[in-house]
N, C-alpha and C positions, 0 to 999 in steps of 0.2 A: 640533609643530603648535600654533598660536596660535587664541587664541579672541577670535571677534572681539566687537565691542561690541553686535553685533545678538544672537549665540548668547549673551551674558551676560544681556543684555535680556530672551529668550526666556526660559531658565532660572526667571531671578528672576521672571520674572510666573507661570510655570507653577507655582514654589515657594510664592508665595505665594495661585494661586486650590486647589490642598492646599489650606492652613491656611485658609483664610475656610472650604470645604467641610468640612473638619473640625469646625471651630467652629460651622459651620450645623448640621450634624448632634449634634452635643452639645446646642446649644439644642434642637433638637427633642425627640433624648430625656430631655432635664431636662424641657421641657414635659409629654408625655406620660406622664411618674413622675409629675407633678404632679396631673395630671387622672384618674390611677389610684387615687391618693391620695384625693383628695376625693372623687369617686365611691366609692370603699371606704367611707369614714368617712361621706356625708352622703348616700350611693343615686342624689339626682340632681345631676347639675350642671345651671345655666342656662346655653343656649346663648351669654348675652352673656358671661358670664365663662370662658368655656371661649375664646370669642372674643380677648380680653382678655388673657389669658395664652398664646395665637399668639400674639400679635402684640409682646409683649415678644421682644428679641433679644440683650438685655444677660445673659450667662452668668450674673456673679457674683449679679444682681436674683433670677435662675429660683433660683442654688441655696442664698438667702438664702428665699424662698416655699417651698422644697421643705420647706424645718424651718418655716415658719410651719403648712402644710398639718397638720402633724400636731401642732402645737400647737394652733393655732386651736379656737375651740369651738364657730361658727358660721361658713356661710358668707360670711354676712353681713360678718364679721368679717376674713377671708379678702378676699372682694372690695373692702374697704377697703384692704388693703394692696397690692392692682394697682394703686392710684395713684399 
């Protein structure tokens, strides 16, 4: 039985909207370790910076702030490196 160009087609886009949903959901939960984090450590977050870190979608950035978040020593400090 052959597969034709259409059912390869299909496959490969069903293959790859997985992997972006995957990866959405990673950024998510790296965001939200984030916002646990600083909350933990700082009681309040400001809504714009909670803002701010939604709306990054770049993995590697989130789990480069994840080790900042518990570095950091100020928020202040922190919302500097959302930029």
């Amino acid at each position: 039985m052959s597969v034709s160009v259409l059912d390869q087609l299909v496959e490969e886009g069903f293959e790859q909207g997985i992997e972006q949903g995957f990866e959405q959901g990673e950024v998510k939960r790296e965001s939200k370790a984030i916002l646990r984090t600083l909350n933990k450590r700082f009681k309040q977050v400001p809504k714009k910076i909670e803002k701010r870190l939604f709306s990054i979608t770049n993995l590697e950035k989130l789990e480069n702030l994840a080790d900042f978040a518990y570095d950091c020593t100020t928020l202040a400090e922190f919302e500097k490196a959302l930029k």
